[in-house]
C-alpha positions in Angstrom: -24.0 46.6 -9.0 -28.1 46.5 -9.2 -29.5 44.7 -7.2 -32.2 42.7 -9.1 -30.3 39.6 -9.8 -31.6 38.6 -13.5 -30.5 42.0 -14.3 -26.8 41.5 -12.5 -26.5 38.5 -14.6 -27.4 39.8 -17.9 -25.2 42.4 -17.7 -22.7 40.1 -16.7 -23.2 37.8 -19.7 -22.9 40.9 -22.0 -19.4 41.6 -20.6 -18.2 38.0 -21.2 -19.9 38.2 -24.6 -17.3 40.9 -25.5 -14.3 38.9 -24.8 -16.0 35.8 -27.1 -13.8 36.4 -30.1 -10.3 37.0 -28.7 -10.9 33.7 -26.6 -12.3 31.4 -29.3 -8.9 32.1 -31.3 -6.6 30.8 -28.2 -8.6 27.7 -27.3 -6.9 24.5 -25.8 -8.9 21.2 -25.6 -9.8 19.9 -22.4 -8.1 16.8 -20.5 -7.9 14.2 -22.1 -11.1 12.2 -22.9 -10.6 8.7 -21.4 -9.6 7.4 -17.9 -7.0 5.2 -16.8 -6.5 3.2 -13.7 -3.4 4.3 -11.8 0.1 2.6 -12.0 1.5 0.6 -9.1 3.1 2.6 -6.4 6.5 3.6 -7.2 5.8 3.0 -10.3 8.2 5.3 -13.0 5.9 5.4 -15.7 6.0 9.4 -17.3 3.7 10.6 -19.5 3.4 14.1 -21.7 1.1 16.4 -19.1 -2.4 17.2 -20.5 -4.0 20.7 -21.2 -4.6 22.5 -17.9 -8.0 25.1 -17.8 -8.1 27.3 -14.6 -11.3 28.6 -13.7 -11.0 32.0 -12.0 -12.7 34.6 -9.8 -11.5 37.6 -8.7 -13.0 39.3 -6.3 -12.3 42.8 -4.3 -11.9 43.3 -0.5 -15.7 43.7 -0.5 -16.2 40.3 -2.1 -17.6 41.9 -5.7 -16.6 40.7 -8.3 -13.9 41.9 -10.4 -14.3 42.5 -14.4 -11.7 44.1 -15.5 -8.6 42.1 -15.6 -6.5 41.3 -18.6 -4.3 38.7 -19.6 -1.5 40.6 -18.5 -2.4 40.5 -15.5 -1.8 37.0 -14.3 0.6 34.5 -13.7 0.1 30.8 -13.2 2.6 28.3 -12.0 2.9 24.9 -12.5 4.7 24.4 -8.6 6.9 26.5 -8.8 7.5 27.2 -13.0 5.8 29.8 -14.3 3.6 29.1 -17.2 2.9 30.5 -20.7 -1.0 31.3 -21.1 -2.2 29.5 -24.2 -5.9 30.6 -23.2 -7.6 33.1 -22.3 -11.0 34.6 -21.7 -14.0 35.8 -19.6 -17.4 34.1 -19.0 -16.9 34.1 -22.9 -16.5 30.4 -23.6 -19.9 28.3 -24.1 -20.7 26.2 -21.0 -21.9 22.8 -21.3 -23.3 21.7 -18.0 -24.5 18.6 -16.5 -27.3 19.2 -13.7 -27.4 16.3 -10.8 -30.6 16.4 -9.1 -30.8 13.8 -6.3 -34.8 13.0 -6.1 -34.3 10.6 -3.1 -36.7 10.4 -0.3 -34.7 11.8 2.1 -35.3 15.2 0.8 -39.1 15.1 -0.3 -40.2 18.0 1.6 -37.3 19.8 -0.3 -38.2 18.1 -4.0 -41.1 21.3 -4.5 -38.7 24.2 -3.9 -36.1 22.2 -6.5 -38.9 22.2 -9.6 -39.5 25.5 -8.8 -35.5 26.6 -9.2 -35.8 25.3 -12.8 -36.5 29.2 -14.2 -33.3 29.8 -12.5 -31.3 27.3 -13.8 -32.4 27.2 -17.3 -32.3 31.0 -17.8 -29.7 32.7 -15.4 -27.5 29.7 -15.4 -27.2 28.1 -18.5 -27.3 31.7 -20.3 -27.9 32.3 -23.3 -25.5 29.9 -25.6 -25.0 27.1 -23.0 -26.2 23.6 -23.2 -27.2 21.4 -20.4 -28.4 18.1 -19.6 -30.4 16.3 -16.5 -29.0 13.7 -13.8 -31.6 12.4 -11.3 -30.1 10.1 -8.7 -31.4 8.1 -5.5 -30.6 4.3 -5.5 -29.5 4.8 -9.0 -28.8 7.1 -11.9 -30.9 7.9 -14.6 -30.7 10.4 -17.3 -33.5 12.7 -17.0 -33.2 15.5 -20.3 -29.7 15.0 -22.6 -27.8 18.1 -23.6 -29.8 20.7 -25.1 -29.8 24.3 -25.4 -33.7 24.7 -25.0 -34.3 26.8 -21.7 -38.4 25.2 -22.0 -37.2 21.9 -22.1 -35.0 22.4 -19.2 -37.5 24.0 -17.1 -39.9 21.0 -18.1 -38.0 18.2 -16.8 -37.0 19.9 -13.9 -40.7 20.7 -13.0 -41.5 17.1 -13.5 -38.7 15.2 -10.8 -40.3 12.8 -8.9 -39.4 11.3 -5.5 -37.5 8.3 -5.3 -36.3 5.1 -3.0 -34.5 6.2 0.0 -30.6 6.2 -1.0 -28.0 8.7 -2.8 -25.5 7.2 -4.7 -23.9 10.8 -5.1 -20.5 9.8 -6.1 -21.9 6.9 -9.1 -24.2 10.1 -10.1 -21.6 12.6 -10.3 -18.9 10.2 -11.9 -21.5 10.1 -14.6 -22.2 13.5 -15.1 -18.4 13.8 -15.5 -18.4 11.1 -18.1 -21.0 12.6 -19.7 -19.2 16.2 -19.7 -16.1 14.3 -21.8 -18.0 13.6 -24.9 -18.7 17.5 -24.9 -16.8 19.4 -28.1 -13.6 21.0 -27.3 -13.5 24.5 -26.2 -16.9 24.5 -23.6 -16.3 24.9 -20.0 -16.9 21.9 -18.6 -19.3 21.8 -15.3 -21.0 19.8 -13.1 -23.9 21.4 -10.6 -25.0 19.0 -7.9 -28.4 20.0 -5.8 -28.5 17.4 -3.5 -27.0 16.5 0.3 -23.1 16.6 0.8 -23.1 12.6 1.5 -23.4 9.6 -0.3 -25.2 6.3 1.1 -24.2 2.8 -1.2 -22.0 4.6 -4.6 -19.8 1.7 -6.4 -17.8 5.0 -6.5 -15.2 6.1 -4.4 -15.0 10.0 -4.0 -10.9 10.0 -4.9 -12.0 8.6 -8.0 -14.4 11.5 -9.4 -12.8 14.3 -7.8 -10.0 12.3 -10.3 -11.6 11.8 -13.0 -13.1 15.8 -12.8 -9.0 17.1 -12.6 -8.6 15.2 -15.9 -11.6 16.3 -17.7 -11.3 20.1 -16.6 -14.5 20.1 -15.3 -15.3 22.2 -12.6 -17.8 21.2 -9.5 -20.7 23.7 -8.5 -23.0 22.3 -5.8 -25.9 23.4 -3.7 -25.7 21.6 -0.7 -29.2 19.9 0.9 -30.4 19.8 4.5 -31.6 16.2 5.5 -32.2 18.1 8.6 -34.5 21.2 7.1 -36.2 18.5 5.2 -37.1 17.0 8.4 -38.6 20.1 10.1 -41.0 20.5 6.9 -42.4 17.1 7.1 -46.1 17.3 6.9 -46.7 15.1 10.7 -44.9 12.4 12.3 -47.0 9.8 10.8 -45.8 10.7 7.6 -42.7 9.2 5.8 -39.7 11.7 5.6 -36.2 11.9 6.3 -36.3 11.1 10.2 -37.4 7.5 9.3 -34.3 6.9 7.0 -31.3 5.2 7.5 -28.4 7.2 8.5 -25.7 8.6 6.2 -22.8 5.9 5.4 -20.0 7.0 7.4 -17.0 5.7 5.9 -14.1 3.0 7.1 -12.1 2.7 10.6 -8.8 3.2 8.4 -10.1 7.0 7.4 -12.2 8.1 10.4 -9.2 10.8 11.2 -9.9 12.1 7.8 -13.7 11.9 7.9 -13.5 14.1 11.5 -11.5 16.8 9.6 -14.2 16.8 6.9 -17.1 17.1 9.7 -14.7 19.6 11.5 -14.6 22.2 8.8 -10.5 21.4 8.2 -8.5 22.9 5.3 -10.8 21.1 2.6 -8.1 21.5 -0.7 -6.0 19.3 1.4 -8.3 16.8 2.0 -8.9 17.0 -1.6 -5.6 16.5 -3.1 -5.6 13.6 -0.2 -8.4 11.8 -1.9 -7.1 12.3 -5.6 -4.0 11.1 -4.9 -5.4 7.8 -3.0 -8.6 7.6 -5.2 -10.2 6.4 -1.6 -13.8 8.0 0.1 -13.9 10.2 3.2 -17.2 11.1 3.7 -18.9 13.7 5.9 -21.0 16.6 5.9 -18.5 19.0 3.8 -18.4 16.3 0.9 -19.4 18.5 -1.5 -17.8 21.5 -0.6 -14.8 19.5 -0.9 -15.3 18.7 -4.1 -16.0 22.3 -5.4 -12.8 23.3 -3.2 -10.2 20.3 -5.3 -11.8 21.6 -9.0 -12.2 25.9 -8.1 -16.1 25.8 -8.1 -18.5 27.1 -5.2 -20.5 25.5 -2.5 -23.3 27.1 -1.2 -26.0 25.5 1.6 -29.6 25.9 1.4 -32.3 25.4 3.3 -35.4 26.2 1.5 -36.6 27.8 -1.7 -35.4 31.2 -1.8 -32.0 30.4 -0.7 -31.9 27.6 -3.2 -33.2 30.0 -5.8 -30.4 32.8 -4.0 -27.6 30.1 -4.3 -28.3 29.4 -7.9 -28.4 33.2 -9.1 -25.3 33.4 -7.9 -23.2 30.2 -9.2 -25.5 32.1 -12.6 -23.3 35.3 -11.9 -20.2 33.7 -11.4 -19.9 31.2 -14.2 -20.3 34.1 -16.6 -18.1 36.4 -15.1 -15.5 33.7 -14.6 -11.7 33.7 -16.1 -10.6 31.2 -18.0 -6.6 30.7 -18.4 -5.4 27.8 -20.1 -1.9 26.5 -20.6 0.1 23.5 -21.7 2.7 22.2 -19.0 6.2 22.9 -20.1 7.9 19.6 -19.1 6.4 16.1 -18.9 5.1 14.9 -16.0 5.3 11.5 -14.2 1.5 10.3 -13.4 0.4 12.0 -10.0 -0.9 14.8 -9.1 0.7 18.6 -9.4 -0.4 21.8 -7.7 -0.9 24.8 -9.7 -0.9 28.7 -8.5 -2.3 31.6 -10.4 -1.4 35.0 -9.1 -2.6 38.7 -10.6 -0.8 41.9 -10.5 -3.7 44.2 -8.1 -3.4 45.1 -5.0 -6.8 44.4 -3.2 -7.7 41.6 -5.4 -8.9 37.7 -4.0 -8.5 34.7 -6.8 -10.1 31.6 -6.2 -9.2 28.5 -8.9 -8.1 24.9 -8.8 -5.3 23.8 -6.8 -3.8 21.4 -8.9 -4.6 18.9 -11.9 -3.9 15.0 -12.0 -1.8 13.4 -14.8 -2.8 10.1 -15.9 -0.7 7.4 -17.4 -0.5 7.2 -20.8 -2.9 5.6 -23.4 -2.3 2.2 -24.8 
């Protein structure tokens, strides 16, 4: 593997490349396009299970990633049926992306090394047939650049984020990048990239609800998780306004402070995950976003400053295009809820990392 990372990740967009045409003649849509509330409880309502895409990456025992796997070589399993791949494919199918950029106060010190990560994000990232569009998000959510495939135009508008009020409405952000991710045409990979802090302070949102509405739409959650607490350390002098002058970090209810100590305590996050989907509730905490990349088979990665935001973004860049796709159509019909999947390949040695499960909504009117 070379070592200069724009080179890694060209070669690794050539590879996928290769696989475009077998893949673009298996496509499945994505989940369905619009949301529904959820049914009372015990409710029997049944309803036929949407198309399911797994994003997968294998990896060896020295954490590299691994190219050369065929459809032959998995299984996936719908609990415990075993499934018949409808899809198929490698870092082959275009990427649409939504990029959430929180531009609160509470990371200012931070705001410089994000415009300069734009070069990273529009090239390495997005590649070279993706699209991508802009979130900015303090106290509320604004559209920055709508989907386009212009790298410049990218860079631009990253270059150009300005600091905000002093909230995060995280979870109304990201349930809009997530909206905005279901009017995309079928047969993209759907994904949302958050670069902001792994907590939310005043969202109308619950968490439950977009980690929910991403099982539906098949999109998949990247994030590059901000320190409040690096910011603070680069704060010009104590006289000036920064993060150590803000209020703190909303900290959830009394009814799900047992759940919000696992998140702080670094507990098994995909169960926490499917815990939230299946209530639609918030449990907030430091690991927030890494729970959400967890529930939909994306990566969290921290950062600090700008080279390991820059670091962190090279290589969600690598991974997206050397990522599986497998896609398949539940063989029975489901009752709304959610449903754990499992995808399995036949090599000794080899790690897979992918979505646990998928939610099934009820039907449309």
């Amino acid at each position: 593997m070379t070592k200069h990372p724009r080179a890694r990740w060209a070669i690794l967009l050539v590879l996928g490349l290769g696989f475009s045409s077998y893949s673009l003649c298996r496509q499945i849509p994505p989940g369905p396009q619009e949301q529904r509330p959820e049914p009372p409880t015990g409710s029997t309502i049944r309803t036929q299970a949407v198309e399911v895409l797994a994003p997968v990456v294998a990896t060896d025992k020295k954490g590299r990633l691994v190219l050369d796997l065929t459809e032959r070589d998995f299984q996936i399993f719908d609990g415990s049926v075993k499934q018949r791949i409808e899809h198929f494919g490698i870092g082959s199918d275009r990427l649409s992306i939504v990029l959430l950029l929180e531009c609160s106060a509470r990371i200012n010190p931070l705001v410089p090394d994000i415009r300069k990560a734009g070069i990273v994000f529009a090239q390495p990232v997005k590649g070279q047939t993706g699209e991508a569009a802009i979130v900015e998000y303090d106290g509320s959510v604004r559209t920055l650049l709508d989907f386009t495939a212009e790298s410049e135009s990218l860079e631009n508008a990253i270059e150009n984020l300005q600091v905000g009020d002093t909230d995060a409405h995280l979870y109304d952000a990201m349930r809009m990048g997530i909206s905005r991710l279901q009017t995309r045409p079928i047969g993209v990979r759907r994904v949302l990239l958050v670069i902001g802090e792994s907590a939310d302070t005043g969202s109308e949102s619950t968490f439950g609800e977009v980690l929910r509405e991403a099982e539906v739409a098949n999109v998949t959650i990247y994030s590059v998780g901000l320190s409040t607490t690096a910011a603070a350390w680069r704060t010009p002098s104590p006289k000036a306004s920064g993060p150590k002058d803000l209020p703190p970090l909303q900290t959830g209810n009394t009814r799900e402070d047992d759940v919000n100590r696992k998140i702080q305590s670094g507990a098994d996050l995909t169960g926490l995950g499917v815990w939230l989907v299946e209530t639609g509730k918030t449990a907030m905490g430091p690991n927030a976003l890494a729970v959400a990349s967890k529930s939909t088979g994306g990566l969290h990665v921290p950062s600090k400053n700008g080279p390991s935001m820059q670091a962190a973004l090279d290589s969600i860049g690598g991974e997206l295009h050397a990522q599986y796709t497998i896609g398949y159509r539940p063989s029975m019909e489901k009752a709304v809820g959610y449903y754990p999947i499992k995808v399995t390949v036949d090599r000794p040695g080899v790690t897979l990392r992918t979505r646990p499960g998928y939610w099934v909504n009820p039907p449309k009117n």
